[in-house]
C-alpha positions as CSV (number, residue, x, y, z in Angstrom):
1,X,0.2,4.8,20.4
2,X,2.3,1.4,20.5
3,X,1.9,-1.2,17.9
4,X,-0.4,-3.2,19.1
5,X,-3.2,-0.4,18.4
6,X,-4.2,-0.8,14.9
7,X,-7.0,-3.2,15.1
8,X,-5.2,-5.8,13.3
9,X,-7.0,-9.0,11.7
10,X,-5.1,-11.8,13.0
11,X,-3.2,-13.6,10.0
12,X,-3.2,-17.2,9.8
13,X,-1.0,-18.7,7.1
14,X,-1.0,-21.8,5.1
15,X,2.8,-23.6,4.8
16,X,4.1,-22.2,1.5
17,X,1.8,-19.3,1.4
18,X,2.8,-15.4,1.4
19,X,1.9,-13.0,4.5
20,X,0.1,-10.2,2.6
21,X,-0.7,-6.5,4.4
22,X,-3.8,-4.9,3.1
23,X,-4.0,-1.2,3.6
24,X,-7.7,0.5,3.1
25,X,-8.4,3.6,1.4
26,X,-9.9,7.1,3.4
27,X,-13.2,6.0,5.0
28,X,-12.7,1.6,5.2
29,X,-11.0,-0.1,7.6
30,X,-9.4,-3.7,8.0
31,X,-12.5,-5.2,6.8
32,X,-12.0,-3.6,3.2
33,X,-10.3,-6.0,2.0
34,X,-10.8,-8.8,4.1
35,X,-13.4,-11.2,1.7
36,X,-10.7,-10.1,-1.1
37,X,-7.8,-11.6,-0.2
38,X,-8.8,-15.5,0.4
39,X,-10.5,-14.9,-2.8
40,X,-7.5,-13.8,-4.7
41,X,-4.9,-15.8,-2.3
42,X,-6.2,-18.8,-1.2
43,X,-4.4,-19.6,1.8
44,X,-2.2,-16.2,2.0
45,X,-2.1,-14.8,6.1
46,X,-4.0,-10.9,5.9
47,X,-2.6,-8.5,8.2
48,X,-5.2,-5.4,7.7
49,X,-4.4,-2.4,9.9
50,X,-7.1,0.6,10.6
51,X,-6.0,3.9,10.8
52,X,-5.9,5.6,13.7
53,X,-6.5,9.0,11.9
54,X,-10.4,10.6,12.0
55,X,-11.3,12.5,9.2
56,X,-14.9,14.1,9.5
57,X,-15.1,10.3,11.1
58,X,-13.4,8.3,8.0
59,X,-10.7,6.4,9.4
60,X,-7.2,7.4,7.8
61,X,-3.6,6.4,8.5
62,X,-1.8,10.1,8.2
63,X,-3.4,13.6,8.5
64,X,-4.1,16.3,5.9
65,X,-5.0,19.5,5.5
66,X,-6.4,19.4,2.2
67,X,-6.7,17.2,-1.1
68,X,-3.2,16.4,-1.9
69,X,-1.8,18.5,0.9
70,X,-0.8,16.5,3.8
71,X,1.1,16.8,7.3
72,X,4.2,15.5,6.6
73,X,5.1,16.0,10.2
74,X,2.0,13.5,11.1
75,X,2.8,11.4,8.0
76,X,7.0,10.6,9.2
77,X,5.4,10.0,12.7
78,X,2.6,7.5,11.4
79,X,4.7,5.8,8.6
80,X,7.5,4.9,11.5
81,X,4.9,3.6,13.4
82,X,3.7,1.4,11.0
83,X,7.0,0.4,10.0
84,X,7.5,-0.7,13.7
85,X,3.7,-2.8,13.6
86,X,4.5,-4.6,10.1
87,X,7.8,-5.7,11.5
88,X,6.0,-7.4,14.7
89,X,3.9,-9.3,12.4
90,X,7.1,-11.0,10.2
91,X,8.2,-14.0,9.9
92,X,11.4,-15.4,8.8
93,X,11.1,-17.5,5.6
94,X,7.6,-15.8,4.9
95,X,7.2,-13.8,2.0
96,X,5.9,-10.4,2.7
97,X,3.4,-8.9,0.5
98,X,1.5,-5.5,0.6
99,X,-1.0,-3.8,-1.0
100,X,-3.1,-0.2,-0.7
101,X,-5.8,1.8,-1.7
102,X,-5.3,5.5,-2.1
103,X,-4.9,6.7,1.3
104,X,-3.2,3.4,2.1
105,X,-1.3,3.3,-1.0
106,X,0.1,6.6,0.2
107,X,1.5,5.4,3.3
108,X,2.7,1.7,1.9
109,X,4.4,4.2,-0.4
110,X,6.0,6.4,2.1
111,X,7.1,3.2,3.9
112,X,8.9,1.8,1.2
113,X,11.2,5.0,0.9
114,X,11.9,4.4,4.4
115,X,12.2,0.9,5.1
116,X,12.7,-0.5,1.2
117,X,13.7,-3.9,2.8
118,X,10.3,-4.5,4.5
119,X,8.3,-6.1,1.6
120,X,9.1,-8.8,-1.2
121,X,6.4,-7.4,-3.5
122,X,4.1,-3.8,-3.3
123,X,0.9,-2.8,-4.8
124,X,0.1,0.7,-4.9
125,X,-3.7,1.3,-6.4
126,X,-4.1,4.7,-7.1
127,X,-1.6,6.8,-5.2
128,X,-0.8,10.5,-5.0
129,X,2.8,11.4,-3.7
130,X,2.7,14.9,-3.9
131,X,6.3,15.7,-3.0
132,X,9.7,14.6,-4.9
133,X,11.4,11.1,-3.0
134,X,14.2,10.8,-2.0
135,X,17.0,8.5,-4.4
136,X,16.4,4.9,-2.2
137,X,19.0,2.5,-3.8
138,X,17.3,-0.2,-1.6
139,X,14.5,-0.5,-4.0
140,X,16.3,-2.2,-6.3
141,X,14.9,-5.6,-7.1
142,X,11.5,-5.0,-5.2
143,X,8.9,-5.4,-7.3
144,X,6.0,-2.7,-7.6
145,X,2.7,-2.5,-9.3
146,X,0.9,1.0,-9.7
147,X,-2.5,1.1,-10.7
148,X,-4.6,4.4,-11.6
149,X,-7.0,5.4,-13.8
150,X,-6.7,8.1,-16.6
151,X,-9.4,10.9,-15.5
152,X,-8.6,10.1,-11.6
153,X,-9.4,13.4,-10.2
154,X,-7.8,12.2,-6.8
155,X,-4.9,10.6,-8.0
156,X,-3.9,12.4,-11.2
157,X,-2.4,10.3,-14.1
158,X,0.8,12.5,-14.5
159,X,1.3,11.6,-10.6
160,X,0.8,7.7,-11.3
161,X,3.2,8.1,-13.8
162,X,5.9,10.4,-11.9
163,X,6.1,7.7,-8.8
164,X,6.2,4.6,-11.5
165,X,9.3,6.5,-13.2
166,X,10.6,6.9,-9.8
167,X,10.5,3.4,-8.9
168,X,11.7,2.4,-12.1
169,X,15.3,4.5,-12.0
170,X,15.7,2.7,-8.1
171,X,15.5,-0.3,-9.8
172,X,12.8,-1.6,-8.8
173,X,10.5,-4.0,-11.4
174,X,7.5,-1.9,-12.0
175,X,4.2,-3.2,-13.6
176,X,1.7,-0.4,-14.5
177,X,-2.2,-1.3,-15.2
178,X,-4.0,1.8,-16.2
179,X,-7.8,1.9,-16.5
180,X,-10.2,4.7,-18.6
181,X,-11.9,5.4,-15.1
182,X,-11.5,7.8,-12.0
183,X,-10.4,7.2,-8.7
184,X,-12.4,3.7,-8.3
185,X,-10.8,0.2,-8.3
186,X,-11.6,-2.0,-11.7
187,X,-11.7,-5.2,-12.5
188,X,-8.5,-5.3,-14.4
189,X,-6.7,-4.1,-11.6
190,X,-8.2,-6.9,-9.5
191,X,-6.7,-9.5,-11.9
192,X,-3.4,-7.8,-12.2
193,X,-2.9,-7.7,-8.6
194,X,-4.0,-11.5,-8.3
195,X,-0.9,-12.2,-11.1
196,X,1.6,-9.7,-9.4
197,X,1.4,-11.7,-5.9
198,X,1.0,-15.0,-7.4
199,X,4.0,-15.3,-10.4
């Protein structure tokens, strides 16, 4: 698989406007959060890449075996891959944004760990990281906002919390909005991502 295989949306981006990556949870694709984007971002470019995983036939970007348990074999392979397609999309003096949604949160995630340089600003809504990262001193300065909710039966809260401490001793400027809910994306999260890409 090259690259050029993940069903991008085209981005198209206004002078002065950021490049932002939108990575969909288990089961959407790059439509997810296509309508959201120009509403939050007027003018922003959206690069939106599908998954090339099938679960059951719910599109995902890494395998797993299990809830929480994942092939971290398939999960190296895939997150280089993507590293290599986000890279093809930059462009010098363009500010590169990302966000995800649970399964794409995990793999934005595991891409920063790797390749810490490759965004300006990260969005993680409801991750799970079930493993212990790596020290990455090249967070430092990269700013991060982790989102969950506090009876997420997906994402557990003491997870959220683990990977914002993490971020926070590399360095990085974390913002946390918790919500009461599960697993779902709230309004309040919405708003905070709008702020986190726009101040």
């Amino acid at each position: 698989m090259t690259a050029s295989a993940f069903t991008p949306i085209p981005a198209i981006v206004t002078k002065g406007s950021p490049l932002i990556f939108a990575f969909h949870g288990t089961g959407g694709d790059e439509h997810q959060f296509a309508g959201l984007v120009p509403q939050l971002w007027p003018g922003a470019g959206l690069v939106a890449p599908r998954g090339q995983v099938s679960e059951h036939g719910a599109n995902r970007y890494f395998r797993r075996t299990g809830e929480g348990v994942y092939d971290m074999a398939d999960l190296a392979l895939r997150r280089d891959k993507m590293i290599a397609f986000v890279r093809s999309h930059l462009t010098p003096g363009v500010p590169a944004y990302a966000f995800g949604y649970s399964n794409g949160a995990n793999i934005l995630a595991a891409m920063t760990l790797t390749a810490p340089d490759l965004f300006d600003r990260v969005a993680l809504l409801h991750p799970l990281i079930p493993w212990d990262p790596a020290p990455q001193p090249g967070l430092a300065g990269v700013r991060v906002l982790i989102t969950g909710g506090t009876r997420d039966p997906i994402a557990p809260l003491s997870g959220t919390e683990t990977l914002a401490h993490y971020y926070a001793a590399q360095g990085a400027h974390v913002q946390k909005t918790i919500h009461a809910g599960g697993h779902e994306i709230r309004p309040e999260e919405i708003t905070t991502l709008k702020t986190a890409f726009e101040d």
